[in-house]
C-alpha positions in Angstrom: 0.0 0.0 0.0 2.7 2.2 1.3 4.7 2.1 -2.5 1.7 2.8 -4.5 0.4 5.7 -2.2 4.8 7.0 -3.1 4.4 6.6 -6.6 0.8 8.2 -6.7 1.8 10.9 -4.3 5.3 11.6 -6.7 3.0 11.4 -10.1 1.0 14.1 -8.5 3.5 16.4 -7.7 4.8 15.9 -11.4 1.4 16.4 -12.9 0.3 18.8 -10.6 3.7 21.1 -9.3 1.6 23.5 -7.0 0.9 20.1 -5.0 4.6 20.1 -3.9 4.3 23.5 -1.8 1.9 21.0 0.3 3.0 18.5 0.5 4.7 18.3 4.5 6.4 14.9 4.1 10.0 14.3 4.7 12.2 12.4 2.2 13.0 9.6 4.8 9.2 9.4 5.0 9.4 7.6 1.6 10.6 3.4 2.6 11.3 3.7 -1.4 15.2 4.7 -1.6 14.8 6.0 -5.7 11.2 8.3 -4.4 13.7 9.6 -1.8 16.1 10.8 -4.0 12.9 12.3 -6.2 11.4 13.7 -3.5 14.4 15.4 -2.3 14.6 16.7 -5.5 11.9 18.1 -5.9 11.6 19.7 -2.4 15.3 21.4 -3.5 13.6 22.7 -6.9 10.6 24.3 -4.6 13.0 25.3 -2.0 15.0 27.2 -4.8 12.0 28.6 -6.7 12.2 26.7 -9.8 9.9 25.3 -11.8 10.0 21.7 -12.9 8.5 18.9 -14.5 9.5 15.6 -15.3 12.3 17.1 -17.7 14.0 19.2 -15.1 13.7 16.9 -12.2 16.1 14.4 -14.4 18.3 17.5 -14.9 17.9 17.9 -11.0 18.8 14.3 -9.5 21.5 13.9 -12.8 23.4 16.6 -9.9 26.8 14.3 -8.8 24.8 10.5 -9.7 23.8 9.2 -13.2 20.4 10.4 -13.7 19.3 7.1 -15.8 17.6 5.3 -13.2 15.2 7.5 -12.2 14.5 8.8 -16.1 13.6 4.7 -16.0 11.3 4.6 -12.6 9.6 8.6 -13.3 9.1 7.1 -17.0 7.6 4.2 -15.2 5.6 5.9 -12.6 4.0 8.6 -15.1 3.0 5.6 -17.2 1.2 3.3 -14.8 0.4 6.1 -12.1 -3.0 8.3 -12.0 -1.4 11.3 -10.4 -4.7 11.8 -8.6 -4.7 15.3 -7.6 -7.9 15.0 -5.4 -7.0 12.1 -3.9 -2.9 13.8 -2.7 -4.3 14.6 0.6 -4.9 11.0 1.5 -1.9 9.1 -0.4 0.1 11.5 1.8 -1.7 10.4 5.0 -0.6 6.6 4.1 3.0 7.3 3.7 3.2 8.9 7.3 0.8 5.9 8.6 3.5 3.2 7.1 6.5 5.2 8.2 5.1 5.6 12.1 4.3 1.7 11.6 7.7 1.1 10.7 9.4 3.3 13.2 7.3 1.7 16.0 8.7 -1.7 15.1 11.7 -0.6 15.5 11.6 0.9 18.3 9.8 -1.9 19.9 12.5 -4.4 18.1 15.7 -2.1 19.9 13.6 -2.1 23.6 13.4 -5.4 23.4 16.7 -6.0 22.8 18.1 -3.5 25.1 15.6 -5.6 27.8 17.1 -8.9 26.8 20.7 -8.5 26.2 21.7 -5.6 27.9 19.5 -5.6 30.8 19.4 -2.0 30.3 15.4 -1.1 31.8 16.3 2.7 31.6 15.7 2.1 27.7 12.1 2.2 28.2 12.8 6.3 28.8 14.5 6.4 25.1 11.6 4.3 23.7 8.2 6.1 25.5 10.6 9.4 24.3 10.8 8.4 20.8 7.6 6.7 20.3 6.2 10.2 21.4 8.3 12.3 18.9 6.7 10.5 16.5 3.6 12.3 16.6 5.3 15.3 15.9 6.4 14.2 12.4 5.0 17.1 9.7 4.1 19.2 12.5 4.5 22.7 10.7 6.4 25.0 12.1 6.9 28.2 9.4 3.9 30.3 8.6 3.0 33.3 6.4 1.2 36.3 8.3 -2.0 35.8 7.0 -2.1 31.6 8.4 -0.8 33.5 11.3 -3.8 36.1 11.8 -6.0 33.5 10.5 -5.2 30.9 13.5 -5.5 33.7 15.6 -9.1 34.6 14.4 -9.9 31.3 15.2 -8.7 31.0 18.8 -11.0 34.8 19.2 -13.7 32.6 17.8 -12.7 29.5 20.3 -12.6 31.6 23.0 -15.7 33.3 22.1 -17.6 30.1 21.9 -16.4 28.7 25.2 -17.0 32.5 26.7 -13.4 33.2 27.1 -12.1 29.8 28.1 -9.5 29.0 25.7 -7.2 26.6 28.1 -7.5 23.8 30.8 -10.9 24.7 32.9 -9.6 26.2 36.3 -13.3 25.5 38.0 -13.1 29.3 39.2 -15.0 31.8 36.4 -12.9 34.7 37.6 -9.7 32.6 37.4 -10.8 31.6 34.0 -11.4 35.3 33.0 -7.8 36.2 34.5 -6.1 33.5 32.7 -8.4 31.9 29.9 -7.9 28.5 31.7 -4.4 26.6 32.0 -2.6 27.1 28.4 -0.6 24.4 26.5 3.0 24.6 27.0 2.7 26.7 29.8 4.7 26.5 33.5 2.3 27.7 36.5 3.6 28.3 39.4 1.5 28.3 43.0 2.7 29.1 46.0 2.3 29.5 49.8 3.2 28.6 53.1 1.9 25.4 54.8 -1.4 25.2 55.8 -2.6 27.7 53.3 -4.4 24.8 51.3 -2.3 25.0 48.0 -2.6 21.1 47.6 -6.4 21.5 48.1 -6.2 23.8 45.2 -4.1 21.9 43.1 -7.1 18.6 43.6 -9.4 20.9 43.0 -8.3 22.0 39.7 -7.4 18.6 39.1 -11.3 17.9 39.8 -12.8 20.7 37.5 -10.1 20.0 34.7 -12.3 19.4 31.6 -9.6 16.9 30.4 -8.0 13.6 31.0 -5.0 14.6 34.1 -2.0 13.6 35.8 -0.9 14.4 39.0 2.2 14.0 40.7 2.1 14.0 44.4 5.7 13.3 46.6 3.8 14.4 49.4 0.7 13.0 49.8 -0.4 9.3 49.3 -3.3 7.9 46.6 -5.2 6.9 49.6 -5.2 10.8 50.6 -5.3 12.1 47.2 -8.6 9.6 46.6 -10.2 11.0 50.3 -9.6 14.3 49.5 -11.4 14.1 45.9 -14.3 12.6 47.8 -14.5 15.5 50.2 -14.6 18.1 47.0 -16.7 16.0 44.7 -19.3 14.9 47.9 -19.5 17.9 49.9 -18.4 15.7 52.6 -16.3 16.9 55.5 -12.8 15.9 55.3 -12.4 15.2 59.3 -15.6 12.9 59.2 -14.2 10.7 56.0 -10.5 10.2 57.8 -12.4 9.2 60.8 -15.3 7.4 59.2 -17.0 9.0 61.5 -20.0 9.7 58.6 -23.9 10.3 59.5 -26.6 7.9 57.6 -27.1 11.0 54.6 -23.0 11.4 54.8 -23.0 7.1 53.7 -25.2 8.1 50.5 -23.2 11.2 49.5 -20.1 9.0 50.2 -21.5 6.2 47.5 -22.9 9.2 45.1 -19.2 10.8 45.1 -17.5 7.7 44.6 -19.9 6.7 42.1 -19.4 10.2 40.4 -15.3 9.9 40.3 -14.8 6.8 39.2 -14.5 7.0 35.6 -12.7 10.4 36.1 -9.4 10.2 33.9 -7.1 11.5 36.9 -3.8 9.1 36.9 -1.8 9.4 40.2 2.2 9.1 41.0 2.6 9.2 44.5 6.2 8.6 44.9 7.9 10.1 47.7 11.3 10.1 46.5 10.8 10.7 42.5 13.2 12.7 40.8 12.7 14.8 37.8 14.0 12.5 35.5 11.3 9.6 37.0 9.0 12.5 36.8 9.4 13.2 33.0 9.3 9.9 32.3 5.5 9.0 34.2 4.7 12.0 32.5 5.3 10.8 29.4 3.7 7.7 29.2 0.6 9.6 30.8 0.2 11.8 27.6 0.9 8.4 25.6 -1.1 5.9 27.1 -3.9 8.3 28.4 -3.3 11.8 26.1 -3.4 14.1 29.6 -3.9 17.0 28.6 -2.5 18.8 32.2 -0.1 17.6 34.8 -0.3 18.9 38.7 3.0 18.9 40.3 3.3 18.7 44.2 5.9 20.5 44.8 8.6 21.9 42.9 10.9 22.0 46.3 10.3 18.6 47.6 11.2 16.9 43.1 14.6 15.6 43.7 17.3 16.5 40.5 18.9 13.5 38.5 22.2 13.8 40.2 23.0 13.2 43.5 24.9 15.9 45.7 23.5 18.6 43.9 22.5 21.9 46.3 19.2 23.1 46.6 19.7 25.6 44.1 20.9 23.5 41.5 18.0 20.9 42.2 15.5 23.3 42.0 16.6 25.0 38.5 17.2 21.8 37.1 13.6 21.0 38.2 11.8 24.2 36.9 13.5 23.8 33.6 12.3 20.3 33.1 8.8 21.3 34.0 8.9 23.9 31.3 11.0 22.0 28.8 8.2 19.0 29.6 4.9 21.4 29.3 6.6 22.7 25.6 7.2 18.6 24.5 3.8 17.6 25.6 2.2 20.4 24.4 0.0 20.5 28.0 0.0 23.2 31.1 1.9 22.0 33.5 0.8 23.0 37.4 3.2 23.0 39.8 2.7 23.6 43.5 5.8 25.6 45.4 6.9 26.3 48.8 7.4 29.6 50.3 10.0 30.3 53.0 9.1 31.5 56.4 10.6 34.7 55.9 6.6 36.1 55.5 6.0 35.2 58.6 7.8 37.8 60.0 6.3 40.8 58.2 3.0 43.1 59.3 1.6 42.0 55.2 2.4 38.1 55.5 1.1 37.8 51.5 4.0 36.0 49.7 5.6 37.5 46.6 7.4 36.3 43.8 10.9 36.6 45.6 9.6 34.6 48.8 9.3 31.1 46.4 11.8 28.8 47.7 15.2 29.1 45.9 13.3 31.3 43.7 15.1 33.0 40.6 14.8 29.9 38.5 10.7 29.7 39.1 10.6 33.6 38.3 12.5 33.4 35.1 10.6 30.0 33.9 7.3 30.3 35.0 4.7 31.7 32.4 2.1 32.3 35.7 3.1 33.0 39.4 0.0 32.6 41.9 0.7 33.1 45.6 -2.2 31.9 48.1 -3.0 33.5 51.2 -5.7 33.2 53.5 -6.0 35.9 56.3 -7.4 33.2 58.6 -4.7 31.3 59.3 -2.4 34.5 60.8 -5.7 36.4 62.3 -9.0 34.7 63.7 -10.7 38.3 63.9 -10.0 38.7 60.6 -13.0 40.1 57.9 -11.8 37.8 55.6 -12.8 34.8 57.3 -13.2 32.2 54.6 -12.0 33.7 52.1 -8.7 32.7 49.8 -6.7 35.2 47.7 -4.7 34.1 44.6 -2.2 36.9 43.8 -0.5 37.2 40.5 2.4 38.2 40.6 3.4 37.7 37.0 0.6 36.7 34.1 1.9 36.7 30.6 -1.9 36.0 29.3 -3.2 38.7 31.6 -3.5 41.2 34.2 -1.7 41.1 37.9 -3.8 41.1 40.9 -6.2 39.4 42.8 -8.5 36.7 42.3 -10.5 36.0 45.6 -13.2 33.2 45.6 -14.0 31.1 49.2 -12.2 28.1 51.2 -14.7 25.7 52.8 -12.0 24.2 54.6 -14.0 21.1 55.7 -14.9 20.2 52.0 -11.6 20.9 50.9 -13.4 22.7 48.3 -12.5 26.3 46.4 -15.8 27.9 45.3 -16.5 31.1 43.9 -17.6 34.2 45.5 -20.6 36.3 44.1 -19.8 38.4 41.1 -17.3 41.0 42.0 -16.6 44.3 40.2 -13.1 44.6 38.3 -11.5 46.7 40.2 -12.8 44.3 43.5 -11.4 41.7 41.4 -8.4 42.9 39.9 -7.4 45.2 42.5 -7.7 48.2 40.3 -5.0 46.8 37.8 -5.5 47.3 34.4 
């Protein structure tokens, strides 16, 4: 199938020249070592601005090797080939579908034998790496300014239909309005002292994510991971489910919420002592096997580097990097939670900023989204902000700076929003 969609797909671009500019397949696409050669020609004609036809592509490949071959095979091919110019589109798609076959063979051939006689099991990185690359084959990567404003008309339009929501659903409208949800490729950073609730935040974005998710937790076990999704998704208290200490309509809510979150496509890694490279590679075999479409890190502080007697410094940059080197290969947001140092404590305004993260000039230069969390309550029980949770940007590339506020129910676990705010009560006057 594959060598009569090359010769078909070759005719065409003979026949039918224009067909050449659109045609996004590499030479070593073609399994057929003389439509290699032909095809490399002819990208180098296109390339170069010339027109060709069967004629000048002999003149082309005659360039340092005897060009009587391929006169033979093009002779050949323009004889018993239809050239099909509406059927190009389609030909093309079953010379990338062979060559993917083909390079999953062989990737699956060398993994094996890496398994068998080398005993080497870190090979499965290299293959989960390479079988992922693969999708990114003909991915194009040059464009003219009018594809350019056209695929940005289209995300307006997106965005429009899904009333601004253009990423990852954040389950918080105003968040969503600050940020237009979690965006592919991007780093987000969250921080806060203990006790502020960050991983509570990070599960509950995890619960409202409209999209299959991973979630990395070195911290917290599945067990707590799963009891914690069953306080947010039941409305249950948290305290009550730990102690099982649950009243008879507390049993039915339990069974609804479990019911509810079973299906959910939220893959777990709880780890304790996973480093990034471990990290990367669960990661990767998420988007493969499952096709995540965001990962929730807890935390960036606590992600051990891939070298041993590194300082904290060094651990954490080579950390933050991978995060944002991983978000770009995968094409996802990736969430990270990060720890803030004590040094807030201290201070009359305990709200974190940027430069109180943790080993911190890596995450600022990296990170496409810094949010800080702070709730008044856990410094001042008289405070008028009882309840209450403040996500402060302190950098936004998609957006404005300032705050987000929406409510803690601390014995639900759950983040909910507060009743519609102005923009300046929102956004803090920023503009």
């Amino acid at each position: 199938m594959s060598l009569q969609a090359e010769q078909e797909v070759i005719a065409a671009m003979v026949a039918h020249p224009h067909l050449a500019k659109e045609c996004d397949l590499t030479p070593d696409e073609f399994q057929h070592d003389a439509y290699q050669e032909v095809h490399k020609a002819i990208q180098h004609m296109v390339a170069s601005g010339q027109d060709f036809d069967a004629l000048t592509l002999c003149s082309e490949l005659d360039r340092g090797k005897p060009s009587e071959p391929y006169r033979k095979i093009l002779h050949d091919l323009l004889q018993h080939s239809v050239g099909s110019k509406p059927m190009f589109r389609e030909y093309c798609t079953i010379i990338r579908k062979d060559f993917r076959l083909k390079q999953a063979a062989e990737i699956a051939q060398n993994l094996l034998y890496s398994i068998q006689e080398d005993r080497d099991i870190s090979a499965t990185d290299a293959a989960i790496s390479q079988l992922m690359q693969m999708g990114t084959v003909g991915r194009k990567y040059e464009w003219t300014m009018r594809e350019s404003l056209h695929n940005a008309v289209k995300l307006v339009e997106t965005a429009f239909e899904a009333e601004g929501l253009v990423g990852v659903d954040t389950g918080l409208g105003p968040l969503n309005d600050t940020t237009g949800g979690w965006h592919d490729t991007d780093l987000n950073i969250i921080g806060a002292r203990p006790s502020m609730g960050k991983t509570a935040l990070m599960l509950n974005f995890a619960h409202a994510a409209d999209c299959p998710a991973g979630v990395i937790s070195s911290e917290q076990g599945n067990e707590q991971i799963g009891l914690r999704m069953l306080s947010i998704q039941g409305t249950i208290d948290a305290q009550k489910l730990r102690t099982a200490k649950l009243e008879d309509g507390e049993w039915a809510k339990l069974s609804a919420a479990h019911h509810a979150l079973m299906d959910r496509e939220i893959f777990i890694n709880d780890e304790p002592s996973i480093n990034i490279v471990g990290l990367s590679r669960q990661a990767r075999e998420w988007k493969y096997r499952h096709d995540i479409g965001v990962l929730f890190v807890d935390y960036v502080q606590r992600i051990k580097g891939s070298t041993k007697g590194q300082n904290k410094l060094e651990q954490v940059t080579e950390v933050v990097t991978a995060l944002k080197s991983l978000a770009k290969e995968l094409k996802i947001p990736v969430v990270a939670l990060a720890q803030v140092g004590r040094g807030v404590d201290s201070r009359p305004d305990k709200r974190p900023n940027m430069g109180d993260l943790s080993d911190a000039s890596e995450i600022e230069k990296e990170a496409d989204s810094i949010i800080m969390l702070y709730r008044d309550q856990v410094y001042n029980e008289d405070t008028h902000d009882k309840g209450i949770a403040e996500l402060n940007f302190e950098k936004n590339r998609h957006g404005p700076t300032g705050t987000v506020r929406c409510a803690f129910l601390g014995q639900f676990m759950q983040f909910k929003e507060l009743a519609p705010q102005s923009y300046q009560e929102r956004f803090g006057g920023a503009a």
